[in-house]
N, C-alpha and C positions, 0 to 999 in steps of 0.2 A: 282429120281425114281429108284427101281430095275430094275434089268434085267428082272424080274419077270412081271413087270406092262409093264415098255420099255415105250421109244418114241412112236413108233408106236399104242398103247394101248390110251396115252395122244392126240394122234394127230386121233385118232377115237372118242374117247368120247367129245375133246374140242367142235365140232356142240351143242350136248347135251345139256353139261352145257352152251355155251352161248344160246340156244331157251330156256330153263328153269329158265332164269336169268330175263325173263322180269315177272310180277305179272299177268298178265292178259294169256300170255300162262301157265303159271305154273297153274292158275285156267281151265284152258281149261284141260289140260291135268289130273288133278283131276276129272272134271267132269268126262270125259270119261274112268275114271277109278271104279269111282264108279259106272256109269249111263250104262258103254257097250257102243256100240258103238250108237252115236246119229246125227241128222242131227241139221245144222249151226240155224235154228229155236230155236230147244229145246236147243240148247247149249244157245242159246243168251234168252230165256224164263224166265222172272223174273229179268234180268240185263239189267242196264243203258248200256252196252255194244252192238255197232249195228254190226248186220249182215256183213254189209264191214268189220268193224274192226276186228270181229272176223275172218271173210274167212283170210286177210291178215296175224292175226296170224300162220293159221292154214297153210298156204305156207310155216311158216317160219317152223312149226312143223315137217311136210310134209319132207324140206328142209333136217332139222337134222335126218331123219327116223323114227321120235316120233310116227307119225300118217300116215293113210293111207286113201281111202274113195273108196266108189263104189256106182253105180248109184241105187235107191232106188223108182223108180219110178221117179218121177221129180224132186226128190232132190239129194243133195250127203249125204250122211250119212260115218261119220269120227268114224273111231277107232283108238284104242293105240296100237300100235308097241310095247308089254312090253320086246321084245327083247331087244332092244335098250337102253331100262330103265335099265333093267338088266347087260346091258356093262357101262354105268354109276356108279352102284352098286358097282361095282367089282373096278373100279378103284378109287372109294373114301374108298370101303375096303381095299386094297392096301395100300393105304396113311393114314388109320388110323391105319395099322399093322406096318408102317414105325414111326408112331409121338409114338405109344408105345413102341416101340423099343429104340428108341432114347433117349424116358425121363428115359429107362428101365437104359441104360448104364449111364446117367446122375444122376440117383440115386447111383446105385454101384460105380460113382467115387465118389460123395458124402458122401458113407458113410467110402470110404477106406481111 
């Protein structure tokens, strides 16, 4: 990595990519990207996915600072933290500015 991205940059976003690595939080956190912020209900509405399942994803989401929730009456209602998305962003732009770089000078030895 550059100095640019650092350790420190890898060692904040790694929570991220591993909570976005499983298929079922990566669909949670789509929902609530398109749908705004929604309660464990409406997340789980129309999927084989239950209510337990989903809350335990949503701790793990929670965990990496994907998601947050506040009381909505008697339920919790869960939104997306796009901060946090956004420090994800930035360190996979990073790394796609480093793999162009790299093929950039792999072409110039190539042609010289």
């Amino acid at each position: 990595m550059s100095p640019r991205t650092g350790n420190a940059a890898l060692h904040r976003a790694a929570p991220i990519f591993a909570a976005l690595g499983d298929e079922t939080r990566l669909h949670v956190v789509s929902r609530l990207s398109a749908g705004g912020p929604l309660s464990i209900t409406e997340l789980t509405k129309g999927s084989s996915v239950t209510r337990q399942s989903v809350t335990k994803h949503l701790t793990v989401l929670a965990a990496a600072g994907l998601v947050t929730d506040f009381r909505q009456g008697r339920e919790r209602v869960w939104e997306l933290r796009t901060r946090r998305l956004e420090e994800a962003r930035r360190v996979l732009d990073e790394i796609s500015r480093e793999w162009d770089s790299a093929l950039e000078r792999l072409r110039a030895f190539v042609e010289e």
